[in-house]
ROMAR-96898 format. One record per residue: residue in three letters; x, y, z of N, C-alpha, C, O in turn. Coordinates in steps of 0.2 Angstrom, whole numbers, padded with zeros to 4 digits, always signed. Layout:
<sites>
ALAXYZXYZXYZXYZ;...
</sites>
This chain:
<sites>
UNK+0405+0700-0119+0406+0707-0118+0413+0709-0121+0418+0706-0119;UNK+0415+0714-0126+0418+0716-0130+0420+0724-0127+0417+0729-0129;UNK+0425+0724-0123+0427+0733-0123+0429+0738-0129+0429+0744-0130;UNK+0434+0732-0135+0437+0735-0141+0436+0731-0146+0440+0727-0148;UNK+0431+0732-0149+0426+0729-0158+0435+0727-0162+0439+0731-0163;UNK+0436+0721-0162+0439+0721-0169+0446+0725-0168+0449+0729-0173;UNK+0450+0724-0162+0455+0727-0163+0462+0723-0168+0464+0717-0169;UNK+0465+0730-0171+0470+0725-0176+0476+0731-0176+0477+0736-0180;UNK+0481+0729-0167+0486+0734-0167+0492+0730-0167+0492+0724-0165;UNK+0496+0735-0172+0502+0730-0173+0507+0729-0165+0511+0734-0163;UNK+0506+0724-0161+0511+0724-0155+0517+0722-0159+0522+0726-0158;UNK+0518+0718-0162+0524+0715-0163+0528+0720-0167+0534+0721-0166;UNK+0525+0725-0171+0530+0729-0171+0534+0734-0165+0539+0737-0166;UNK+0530+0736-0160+0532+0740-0155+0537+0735-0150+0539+0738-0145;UNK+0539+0729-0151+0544+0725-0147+0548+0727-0144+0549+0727-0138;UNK+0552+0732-0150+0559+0735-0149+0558+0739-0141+0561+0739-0135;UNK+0553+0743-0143+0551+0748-0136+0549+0743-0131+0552+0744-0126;UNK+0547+0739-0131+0549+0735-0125+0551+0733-0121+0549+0732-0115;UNK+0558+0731-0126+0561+0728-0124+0568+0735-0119+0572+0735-0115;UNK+0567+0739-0124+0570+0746-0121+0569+0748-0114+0574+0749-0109;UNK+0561+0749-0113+0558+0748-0107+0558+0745-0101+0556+0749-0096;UNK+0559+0738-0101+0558+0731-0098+0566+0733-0096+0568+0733-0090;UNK+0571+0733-0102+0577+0733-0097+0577+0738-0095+0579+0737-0089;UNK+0577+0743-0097+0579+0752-0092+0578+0749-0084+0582+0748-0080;UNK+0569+0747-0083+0566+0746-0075+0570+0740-0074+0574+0742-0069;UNK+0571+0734-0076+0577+0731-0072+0583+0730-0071+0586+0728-0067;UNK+0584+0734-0076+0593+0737-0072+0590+0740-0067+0590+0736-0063;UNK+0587+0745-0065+0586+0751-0060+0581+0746-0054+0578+0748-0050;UNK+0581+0739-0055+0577+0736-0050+0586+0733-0048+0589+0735-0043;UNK+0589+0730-0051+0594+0728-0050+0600+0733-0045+0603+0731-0040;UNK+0599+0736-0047+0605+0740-0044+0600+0744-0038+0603+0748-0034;UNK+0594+0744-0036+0590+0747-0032+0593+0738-0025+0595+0737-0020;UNK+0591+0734-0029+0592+0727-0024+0600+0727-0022+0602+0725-0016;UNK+0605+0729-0026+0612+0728-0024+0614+0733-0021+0619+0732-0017;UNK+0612+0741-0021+0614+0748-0017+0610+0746-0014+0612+0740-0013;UNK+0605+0747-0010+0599+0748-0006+0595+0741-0001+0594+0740+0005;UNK+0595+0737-0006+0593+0731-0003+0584+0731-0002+0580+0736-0002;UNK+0582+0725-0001+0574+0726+0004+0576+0728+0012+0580+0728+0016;UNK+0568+0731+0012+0569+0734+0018+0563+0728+0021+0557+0728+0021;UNK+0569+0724+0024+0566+0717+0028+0562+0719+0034+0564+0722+0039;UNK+0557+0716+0034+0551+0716+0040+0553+0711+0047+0556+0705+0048;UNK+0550+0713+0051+0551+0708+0057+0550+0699+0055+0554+0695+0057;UNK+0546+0699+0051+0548+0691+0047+0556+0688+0045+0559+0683+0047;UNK+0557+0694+0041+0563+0692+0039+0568+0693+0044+0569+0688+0048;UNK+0571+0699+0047+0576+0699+0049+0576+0699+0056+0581+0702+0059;UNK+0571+0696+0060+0572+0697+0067+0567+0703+0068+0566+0707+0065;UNK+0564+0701+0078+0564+0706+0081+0556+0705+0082+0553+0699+0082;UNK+0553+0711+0083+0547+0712+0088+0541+0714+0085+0542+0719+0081;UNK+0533+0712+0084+0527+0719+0084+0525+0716+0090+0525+0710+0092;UNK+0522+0722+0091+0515+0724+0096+0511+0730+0094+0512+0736+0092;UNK+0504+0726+0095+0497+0730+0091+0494+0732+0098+0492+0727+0101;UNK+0493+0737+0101+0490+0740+0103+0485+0745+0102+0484+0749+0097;UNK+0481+0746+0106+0474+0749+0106+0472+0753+0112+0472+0751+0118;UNK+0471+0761+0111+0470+0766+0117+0465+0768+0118+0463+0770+0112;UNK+0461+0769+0124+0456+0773+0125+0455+0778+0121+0450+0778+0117;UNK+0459+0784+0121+0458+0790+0119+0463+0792+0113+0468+0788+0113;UNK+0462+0797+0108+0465+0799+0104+0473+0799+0103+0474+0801+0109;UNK+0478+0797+0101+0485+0800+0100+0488+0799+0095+0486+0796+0090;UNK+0492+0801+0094+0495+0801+0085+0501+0800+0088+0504+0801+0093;UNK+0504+0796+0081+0509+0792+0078+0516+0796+0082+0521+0793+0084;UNK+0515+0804+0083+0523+0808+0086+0522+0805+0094+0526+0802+0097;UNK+0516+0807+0095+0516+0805+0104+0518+0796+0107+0520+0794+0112;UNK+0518+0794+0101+0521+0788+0103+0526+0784+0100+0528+0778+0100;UNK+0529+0789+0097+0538+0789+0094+0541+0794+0100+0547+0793+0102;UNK+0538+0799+0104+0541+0804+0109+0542+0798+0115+0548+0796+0116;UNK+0536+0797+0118+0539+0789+0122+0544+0784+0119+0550+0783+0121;UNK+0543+0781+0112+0546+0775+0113+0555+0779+0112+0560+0776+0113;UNK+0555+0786+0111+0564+0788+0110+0566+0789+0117+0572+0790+0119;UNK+0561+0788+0121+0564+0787+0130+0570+0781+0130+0576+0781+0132;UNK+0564+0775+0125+0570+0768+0126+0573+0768+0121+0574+0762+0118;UNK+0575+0772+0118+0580+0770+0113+0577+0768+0106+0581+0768+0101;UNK+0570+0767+0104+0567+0764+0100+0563+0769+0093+0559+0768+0088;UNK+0566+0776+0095+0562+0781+0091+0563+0779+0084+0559+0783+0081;UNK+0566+0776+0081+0568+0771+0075+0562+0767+0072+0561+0764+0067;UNK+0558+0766+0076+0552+0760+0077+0548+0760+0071+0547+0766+0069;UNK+0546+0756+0068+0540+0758+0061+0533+0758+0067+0532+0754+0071;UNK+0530+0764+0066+0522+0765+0068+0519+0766+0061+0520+0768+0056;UNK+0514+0763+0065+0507+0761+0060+0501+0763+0064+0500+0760+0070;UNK+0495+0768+0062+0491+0768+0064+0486+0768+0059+0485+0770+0053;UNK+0481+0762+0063+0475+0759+0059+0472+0765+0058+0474+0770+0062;UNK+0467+0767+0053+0464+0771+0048+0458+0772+0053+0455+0767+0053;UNK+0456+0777+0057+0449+0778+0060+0450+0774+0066+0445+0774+0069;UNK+0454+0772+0068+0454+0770+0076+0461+0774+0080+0466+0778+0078;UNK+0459+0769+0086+0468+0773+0090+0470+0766+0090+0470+0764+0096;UNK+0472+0763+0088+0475+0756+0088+0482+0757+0085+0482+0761+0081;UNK+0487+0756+0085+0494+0756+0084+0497+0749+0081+0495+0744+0084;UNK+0502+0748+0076+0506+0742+0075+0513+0743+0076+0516+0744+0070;UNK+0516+0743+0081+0526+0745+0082+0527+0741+0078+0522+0736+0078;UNK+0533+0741+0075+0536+0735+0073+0543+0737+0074+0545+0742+0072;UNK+0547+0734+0077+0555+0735+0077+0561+0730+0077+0562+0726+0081;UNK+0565+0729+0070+0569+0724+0069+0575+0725+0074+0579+0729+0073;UNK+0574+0723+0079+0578+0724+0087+0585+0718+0087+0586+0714+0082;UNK+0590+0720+0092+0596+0712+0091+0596+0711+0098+0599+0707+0100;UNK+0591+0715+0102+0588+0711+0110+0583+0707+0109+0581+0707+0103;UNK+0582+0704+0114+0575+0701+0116+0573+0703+0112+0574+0708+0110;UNK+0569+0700+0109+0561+0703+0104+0558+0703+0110+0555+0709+0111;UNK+0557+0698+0116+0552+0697+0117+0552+0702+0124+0546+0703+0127;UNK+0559+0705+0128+0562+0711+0131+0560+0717+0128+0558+0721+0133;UNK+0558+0719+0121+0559+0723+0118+0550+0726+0119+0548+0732+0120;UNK+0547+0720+0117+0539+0720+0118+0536+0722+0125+0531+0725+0127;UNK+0541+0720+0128+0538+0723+0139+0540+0728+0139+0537+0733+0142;UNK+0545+0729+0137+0550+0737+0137+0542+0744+0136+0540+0749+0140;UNK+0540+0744+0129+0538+0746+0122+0530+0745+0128+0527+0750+0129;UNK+0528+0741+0131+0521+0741+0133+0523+0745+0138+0520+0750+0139;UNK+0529+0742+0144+0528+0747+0150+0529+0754+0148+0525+0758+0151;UNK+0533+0757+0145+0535+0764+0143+0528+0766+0141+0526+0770+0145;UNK+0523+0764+0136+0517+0767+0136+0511+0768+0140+0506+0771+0138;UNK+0513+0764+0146+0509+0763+0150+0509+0770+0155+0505+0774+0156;UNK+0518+0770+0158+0519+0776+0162+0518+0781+0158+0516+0786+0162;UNK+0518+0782+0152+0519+0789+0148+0513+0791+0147+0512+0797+0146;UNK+0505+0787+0146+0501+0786+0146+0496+0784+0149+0492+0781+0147;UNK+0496+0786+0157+0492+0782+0162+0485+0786+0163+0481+0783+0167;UNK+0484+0792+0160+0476+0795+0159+0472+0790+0153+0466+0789+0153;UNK+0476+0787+0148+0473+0783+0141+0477+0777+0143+0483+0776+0144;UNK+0470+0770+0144+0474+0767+0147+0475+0761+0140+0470+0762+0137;UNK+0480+0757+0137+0479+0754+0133+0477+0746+0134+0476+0742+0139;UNK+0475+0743+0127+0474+0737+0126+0478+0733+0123+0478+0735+0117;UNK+0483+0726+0124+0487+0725+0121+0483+0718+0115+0481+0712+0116;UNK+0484+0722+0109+0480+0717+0105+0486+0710+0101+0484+0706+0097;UNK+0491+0711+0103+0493+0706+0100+0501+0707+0100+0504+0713+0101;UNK+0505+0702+0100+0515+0702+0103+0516+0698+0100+0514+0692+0101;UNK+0522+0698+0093+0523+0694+0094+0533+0693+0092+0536+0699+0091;UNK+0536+0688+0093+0542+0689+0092+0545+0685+0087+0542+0679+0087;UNK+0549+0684+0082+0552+0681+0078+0560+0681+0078+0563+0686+0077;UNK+0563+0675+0080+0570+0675+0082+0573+0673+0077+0571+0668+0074;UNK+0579+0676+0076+0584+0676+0067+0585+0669+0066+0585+0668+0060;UNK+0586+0664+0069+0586+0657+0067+0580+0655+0061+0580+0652+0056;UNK+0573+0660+0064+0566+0655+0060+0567+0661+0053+0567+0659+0047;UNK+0568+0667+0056+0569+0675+0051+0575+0669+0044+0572+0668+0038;UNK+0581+0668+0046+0585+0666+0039+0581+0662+0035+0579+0664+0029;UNK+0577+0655+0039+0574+0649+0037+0568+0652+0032+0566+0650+0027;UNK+0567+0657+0035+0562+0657+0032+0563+0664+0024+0560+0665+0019;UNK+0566+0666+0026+0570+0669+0020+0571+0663+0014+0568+0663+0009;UNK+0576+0659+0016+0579+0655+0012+0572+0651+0009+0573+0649+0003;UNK+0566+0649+0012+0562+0645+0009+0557+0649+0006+0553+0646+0003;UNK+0557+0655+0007+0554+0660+0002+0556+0661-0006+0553+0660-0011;UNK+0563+0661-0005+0567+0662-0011+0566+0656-0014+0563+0657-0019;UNK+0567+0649-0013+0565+0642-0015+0558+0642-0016+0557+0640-0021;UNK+0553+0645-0014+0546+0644-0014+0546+0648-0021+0544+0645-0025;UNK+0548+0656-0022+0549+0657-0028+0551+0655-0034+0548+0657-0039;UNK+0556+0652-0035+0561+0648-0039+0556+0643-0041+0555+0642-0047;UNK+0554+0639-0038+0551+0635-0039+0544+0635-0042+0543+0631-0046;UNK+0540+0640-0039+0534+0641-0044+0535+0643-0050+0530+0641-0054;UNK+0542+0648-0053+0543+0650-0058+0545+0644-0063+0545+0645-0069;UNK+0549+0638-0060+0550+0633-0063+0543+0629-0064+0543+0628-0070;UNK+0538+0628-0060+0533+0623-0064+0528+0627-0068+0523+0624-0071;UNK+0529+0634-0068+0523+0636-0073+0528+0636-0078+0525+0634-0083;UNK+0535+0638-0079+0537+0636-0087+0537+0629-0088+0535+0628-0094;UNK+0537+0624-0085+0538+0617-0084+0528+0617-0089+0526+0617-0095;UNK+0525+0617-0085+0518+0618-0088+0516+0621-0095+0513+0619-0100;UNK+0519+0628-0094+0517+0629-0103+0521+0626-0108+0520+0627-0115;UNK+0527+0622-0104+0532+0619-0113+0527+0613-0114+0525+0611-0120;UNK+0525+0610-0108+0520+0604-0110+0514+0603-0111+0511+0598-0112;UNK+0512+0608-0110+0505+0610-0114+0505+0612-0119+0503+0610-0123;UNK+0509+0619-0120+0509+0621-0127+0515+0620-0130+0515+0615-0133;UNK+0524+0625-0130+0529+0626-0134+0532+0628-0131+0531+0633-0128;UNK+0538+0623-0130+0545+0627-0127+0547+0632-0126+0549+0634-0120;UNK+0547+0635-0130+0547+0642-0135+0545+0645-0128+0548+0647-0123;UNK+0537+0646-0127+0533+0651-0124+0534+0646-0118+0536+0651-0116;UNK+0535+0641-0113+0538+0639-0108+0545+0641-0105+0547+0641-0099;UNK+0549+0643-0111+0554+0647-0106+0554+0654-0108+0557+0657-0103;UNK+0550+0658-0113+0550+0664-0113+0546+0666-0105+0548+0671-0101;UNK+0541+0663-0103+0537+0663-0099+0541+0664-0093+0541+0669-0090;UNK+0546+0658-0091+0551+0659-0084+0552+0665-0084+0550+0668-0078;UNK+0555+0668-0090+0559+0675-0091+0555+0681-0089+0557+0685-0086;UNK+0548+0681-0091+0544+0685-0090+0542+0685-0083+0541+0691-0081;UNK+0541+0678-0079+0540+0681-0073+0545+0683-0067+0544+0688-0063;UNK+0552+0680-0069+0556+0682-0068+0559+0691-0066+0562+0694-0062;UNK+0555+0696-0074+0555+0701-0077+0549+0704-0072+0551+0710-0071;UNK+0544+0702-0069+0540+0704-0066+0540+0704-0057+0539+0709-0053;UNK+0542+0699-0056+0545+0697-0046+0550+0702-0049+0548+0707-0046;UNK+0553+0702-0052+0560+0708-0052+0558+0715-0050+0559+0718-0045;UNK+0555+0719-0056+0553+0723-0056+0548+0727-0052+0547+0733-0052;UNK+0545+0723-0048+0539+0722-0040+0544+0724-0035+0545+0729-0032;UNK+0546+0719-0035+0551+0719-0029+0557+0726-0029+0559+0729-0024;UNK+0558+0728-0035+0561+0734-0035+0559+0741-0034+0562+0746-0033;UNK+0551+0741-0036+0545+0745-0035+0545+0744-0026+0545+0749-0022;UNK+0544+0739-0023+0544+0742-0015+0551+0742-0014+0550+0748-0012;UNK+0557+0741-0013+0561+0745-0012+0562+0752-0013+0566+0754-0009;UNK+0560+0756-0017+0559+0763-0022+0555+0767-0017+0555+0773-0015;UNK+0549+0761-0015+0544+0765-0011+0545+0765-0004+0541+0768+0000;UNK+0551+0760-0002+0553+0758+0006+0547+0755+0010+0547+0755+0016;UNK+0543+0752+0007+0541+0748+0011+0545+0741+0011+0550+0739+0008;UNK+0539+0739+0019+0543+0733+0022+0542+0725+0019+0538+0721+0022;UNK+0546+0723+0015+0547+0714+0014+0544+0711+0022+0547+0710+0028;UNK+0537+0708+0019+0535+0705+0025+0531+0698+0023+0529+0698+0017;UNK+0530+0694+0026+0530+0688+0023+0521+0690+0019+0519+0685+0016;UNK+0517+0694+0019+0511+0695+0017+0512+0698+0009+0509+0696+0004;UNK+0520+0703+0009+0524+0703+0002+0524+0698+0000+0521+0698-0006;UNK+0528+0692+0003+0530+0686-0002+0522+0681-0004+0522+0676-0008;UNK+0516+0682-0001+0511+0680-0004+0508+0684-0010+0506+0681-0014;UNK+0509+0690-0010+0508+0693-0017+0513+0691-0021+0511+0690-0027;UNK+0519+0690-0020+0523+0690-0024+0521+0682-0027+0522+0682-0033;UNK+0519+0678-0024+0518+0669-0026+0510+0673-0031+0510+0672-0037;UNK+0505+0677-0028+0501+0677-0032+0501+0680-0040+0497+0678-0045;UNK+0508+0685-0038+0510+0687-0046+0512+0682-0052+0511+0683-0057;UNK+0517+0678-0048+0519+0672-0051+0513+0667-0057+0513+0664-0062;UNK+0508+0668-0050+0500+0665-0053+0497+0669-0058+0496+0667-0063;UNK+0497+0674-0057+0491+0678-0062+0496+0679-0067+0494+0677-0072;UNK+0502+0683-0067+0507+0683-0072+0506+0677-0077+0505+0679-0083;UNK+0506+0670-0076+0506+0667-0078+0498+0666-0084+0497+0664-0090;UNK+0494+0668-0081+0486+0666-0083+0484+0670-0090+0479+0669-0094;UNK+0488+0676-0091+0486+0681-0098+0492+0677-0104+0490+0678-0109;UNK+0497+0673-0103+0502+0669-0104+0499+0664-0110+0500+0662-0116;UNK+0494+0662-0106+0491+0653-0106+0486+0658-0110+0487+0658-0116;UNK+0483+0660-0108+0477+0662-0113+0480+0663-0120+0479+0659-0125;UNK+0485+0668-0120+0487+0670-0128+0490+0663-0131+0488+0661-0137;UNK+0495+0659-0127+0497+0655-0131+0493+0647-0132+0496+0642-0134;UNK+0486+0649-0130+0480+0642-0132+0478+0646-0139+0478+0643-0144;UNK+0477+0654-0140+0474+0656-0145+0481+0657-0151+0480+0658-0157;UNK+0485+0656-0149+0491+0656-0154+0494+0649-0157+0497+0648-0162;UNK+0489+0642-0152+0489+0636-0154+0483+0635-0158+0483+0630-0161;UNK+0477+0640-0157+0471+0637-0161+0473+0638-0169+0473+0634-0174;UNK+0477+0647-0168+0477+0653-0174+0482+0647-0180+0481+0647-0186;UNK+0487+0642-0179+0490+0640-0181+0488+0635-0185+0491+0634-0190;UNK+0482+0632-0184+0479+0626-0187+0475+0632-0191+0477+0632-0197;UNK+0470+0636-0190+0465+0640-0194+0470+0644-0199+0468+0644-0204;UNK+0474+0647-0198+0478+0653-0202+0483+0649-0204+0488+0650-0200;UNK+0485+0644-0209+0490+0641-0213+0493+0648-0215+0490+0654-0215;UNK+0498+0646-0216+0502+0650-0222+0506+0660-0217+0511+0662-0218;UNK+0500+0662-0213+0503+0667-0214+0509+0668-0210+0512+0664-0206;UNK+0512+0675-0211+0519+0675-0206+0518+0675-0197+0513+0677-0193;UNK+0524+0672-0197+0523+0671-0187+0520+0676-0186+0514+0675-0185;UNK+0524+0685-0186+0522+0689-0182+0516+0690-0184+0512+0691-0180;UNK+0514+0689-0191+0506+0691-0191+0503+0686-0186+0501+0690-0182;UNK+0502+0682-0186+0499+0675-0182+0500+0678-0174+0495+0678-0171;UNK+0505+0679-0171+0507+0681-0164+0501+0688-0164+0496+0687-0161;UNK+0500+0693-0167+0497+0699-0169+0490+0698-0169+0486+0700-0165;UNK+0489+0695-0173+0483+0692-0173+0478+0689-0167+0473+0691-0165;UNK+0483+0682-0163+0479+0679-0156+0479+0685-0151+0475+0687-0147;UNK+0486+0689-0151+0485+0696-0144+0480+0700-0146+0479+0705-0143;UNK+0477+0698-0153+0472+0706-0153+0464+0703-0152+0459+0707-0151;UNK+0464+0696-0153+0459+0693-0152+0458+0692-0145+0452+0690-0144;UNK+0462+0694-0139+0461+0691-0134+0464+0697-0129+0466+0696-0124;UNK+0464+0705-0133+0465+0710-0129+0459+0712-0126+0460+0712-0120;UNK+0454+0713-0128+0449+0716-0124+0447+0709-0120+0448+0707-0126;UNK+0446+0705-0117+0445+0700-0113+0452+0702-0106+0451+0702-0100;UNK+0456+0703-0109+0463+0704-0106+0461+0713-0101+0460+0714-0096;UNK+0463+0718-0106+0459+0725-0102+0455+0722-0097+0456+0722-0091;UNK+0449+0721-0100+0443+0719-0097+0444+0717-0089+0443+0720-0084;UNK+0448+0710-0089+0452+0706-0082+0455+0713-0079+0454+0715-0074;UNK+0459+0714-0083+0465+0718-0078+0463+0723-0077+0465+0725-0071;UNK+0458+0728-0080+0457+0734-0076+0453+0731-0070+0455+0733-0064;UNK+0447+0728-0070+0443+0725-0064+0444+0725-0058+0442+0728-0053;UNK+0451+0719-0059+0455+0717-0054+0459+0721-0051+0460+0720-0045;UNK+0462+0727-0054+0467+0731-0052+0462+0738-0048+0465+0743-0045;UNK+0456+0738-0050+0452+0742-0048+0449+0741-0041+0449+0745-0036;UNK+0448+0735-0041+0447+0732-0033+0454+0733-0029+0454+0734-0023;UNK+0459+0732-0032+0468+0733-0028+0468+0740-0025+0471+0742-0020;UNK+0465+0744-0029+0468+0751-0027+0462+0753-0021+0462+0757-0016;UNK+0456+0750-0023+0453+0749-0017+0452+0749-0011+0449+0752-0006;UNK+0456+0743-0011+0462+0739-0005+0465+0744-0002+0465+0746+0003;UNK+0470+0746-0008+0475+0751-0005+0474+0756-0001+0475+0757+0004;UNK+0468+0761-0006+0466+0767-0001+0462+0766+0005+0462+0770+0010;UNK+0457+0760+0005+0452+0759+0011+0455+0755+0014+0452+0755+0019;UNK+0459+0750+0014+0459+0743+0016+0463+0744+0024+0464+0740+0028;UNK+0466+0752+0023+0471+0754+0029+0477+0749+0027+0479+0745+0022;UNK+0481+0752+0034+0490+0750+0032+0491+0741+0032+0494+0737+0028;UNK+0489+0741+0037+0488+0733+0036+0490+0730+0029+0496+0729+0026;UNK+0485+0730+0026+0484+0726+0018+0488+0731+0014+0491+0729+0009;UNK+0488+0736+0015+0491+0742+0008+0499+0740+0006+0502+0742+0001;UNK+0502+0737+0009+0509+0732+0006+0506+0726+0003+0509+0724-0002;UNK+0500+0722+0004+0499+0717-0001+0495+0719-0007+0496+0716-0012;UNK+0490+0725-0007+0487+0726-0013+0493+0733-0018+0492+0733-0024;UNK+0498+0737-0015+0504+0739-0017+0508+0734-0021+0510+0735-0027;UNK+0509+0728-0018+0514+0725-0022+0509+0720-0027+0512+0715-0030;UNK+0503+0720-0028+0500+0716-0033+0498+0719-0037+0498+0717-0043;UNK+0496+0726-0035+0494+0731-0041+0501+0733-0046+0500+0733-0052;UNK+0508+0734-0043+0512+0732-0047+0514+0726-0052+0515+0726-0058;UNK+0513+0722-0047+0515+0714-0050+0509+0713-0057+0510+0711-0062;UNK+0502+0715-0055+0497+0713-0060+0498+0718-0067+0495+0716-0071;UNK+0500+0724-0068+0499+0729-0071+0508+0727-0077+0508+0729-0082;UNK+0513+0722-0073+0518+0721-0075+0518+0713-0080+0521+0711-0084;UNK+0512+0711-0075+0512+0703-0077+0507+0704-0085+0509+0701-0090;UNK+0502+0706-0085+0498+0709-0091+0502+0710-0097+0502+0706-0101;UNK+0507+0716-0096+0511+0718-0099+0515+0712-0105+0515+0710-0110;UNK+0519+0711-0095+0524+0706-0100+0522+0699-0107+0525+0697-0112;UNK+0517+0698-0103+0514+0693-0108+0514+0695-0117+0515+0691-0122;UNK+0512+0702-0117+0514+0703-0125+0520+0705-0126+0523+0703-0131;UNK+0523+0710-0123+0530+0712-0122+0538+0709-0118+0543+0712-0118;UNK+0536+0702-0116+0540+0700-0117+0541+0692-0119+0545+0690-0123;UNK+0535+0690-0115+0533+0683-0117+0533+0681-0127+0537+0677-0130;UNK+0527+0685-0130+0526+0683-0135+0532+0688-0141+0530+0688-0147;UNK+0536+0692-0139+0540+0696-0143+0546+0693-0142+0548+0692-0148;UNK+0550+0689-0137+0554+0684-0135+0553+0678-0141+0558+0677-0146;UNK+0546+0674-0141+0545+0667-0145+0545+0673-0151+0549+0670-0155;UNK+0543+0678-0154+0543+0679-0161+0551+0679-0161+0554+0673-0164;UNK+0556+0684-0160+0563+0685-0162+0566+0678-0161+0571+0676-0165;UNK+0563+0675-0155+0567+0666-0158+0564+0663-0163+0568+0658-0165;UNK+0558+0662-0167+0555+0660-0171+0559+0663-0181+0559+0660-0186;UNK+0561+0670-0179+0564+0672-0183+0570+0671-0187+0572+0670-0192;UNK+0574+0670-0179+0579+0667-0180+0579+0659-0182+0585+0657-0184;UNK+0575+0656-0181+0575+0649-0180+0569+0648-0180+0566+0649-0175;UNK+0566+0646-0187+0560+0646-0189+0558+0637-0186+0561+0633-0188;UNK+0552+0636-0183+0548+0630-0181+0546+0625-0188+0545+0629-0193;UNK+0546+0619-0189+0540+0616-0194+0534+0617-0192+0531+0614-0188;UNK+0531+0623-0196+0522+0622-0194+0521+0614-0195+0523+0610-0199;UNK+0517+0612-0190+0513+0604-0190+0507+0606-0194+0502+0601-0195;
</sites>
């Protein structure tokens, strides 16, 4: 199945915009991570949820007006989509687990015609919160090290460390898209974030197996023709994947409710970026080093 017959668009000439583009969003992911920071979730930085479930009707103010009795009108609330179910979350430096009896009894008294049900407590204390920040960061570092580590020895250094850079270029620019958007870094973020790393990589591998076939069949012509050539044979396969998939994410987003709508948010960035980078940064990187430092065709 073919979405686009025979396309034959020059990418490598459009590099330059690119690479214009690519940096604009990372500097502004940059300086978004050093003025602003992530907006850390009870995972990372400590503190409390509890998911609660009420008899009857109430909205999101009626139980920010209780919780500013205790002090907690600050609280992130979350109401599931079509029910009365509730998710507080509060990055607290009391008790988390003080903070969760506090937050149940206050809506118990404020609410004793709608009686509730307590679906779930749980606490996270800044000890496990750092640890596991720091093995987040290692967890990512590390993936991005064995997928370059994998394409310099399957296919070419070249496209092995261009690859780092791009995913690199991608966790970056995600991660500055939910800052922008203030949602919460929770550890459901850092599994998209690991899954970007993955699919990021996968449009990568594709183009440089067809960049390793194009080299034996197409003797003679220039690099950039050669690089132009495998991204146009393996674009509509590429659309194809990526709209599908990003189709089903926005899916997620709008219907999946709040729950998931941070993990299909941050994949539908990360995948729409990782597509991208693969012609615009990955294979525009190995051209401009190839130019400058031209390989022995084997």
């Amino acid at each position: 199945m073919e979405l686009i017959k025979n396309p034959n668009l020059p990418f490598m000439s459009w590099r330059r915009y690119g690479y214009i583009f690519s940096g604009v969003l990372v500097l502004i992911a940059l300086l978004l991570l050093i003025a602003k920071g992530p907006k850390l979730g009870v995972d990372f930085a400590g503190g409390a949820l509890v998911w609660v479930k009420f008899e009857k009707h109430l909205e999101i103010s009626d139980i920010r007006a209780s919780l500013a009795k205790i002090g907690q009108e600050q609280a992130s609330i979350q109401k599931l989509a079509g029910t009365n179910e509730f998710v507080i979350r509060s990055v607290t430096k009391v008790d988390p687990d003080k903070f969760a009896s506090e937050v149940i009894a206050q809506l118990q008294k404020d609410f004793v015609d709608n009686p509730l049900d307590l679906r779930a407590k749980e606490t996270v204390e800044p000890k496990i919160s750092a640890e596991l920040t720091r093995n987040t960061v290692i967890g990512v570092l590390v993936a991005m090290l064995l997928m370059g580590i994998y394409i310099w020895y399957r296919f070419d250094f070249r496209f092995g460390t261009a690859s780092v850079i791009s995913i690199f270029h991608d966790v970056l620019i995600t991660i500055g898209a939910l800052i922008l958007t203030n949602r919460e870094f929770t550890i459901v973020v850092v599994g998209a974030l690991l899954t970007i790393v993955g699919y990021s990589i996968n449009d990568t591998i594709v183009i440089s197996d067809r960049v390793r076939e194009n080299r034996k069949k197409l003797r003679g012509i220039p690099f950039v023709d050669l690089i132009n050539t495998s991204i146009n044979e393996t674009f509509s396969r590429t659309v194809l994947t990526g709209s599908f998939v990003i189709i089903t994410l926005f899916c997620l987003l709008f219907l999946g409710g709040p729950v998931i709508a941070d993990f299909a948010f941050t994949l539908i960035v990360g995948l729409i970026f990782g597509t991208y980078s693969s012609t615009f940064v990955v294979c525009a990187l190995v051209t401009e080093w190839e130019g400058k430092f031209p390989q022995k065709r084997k």
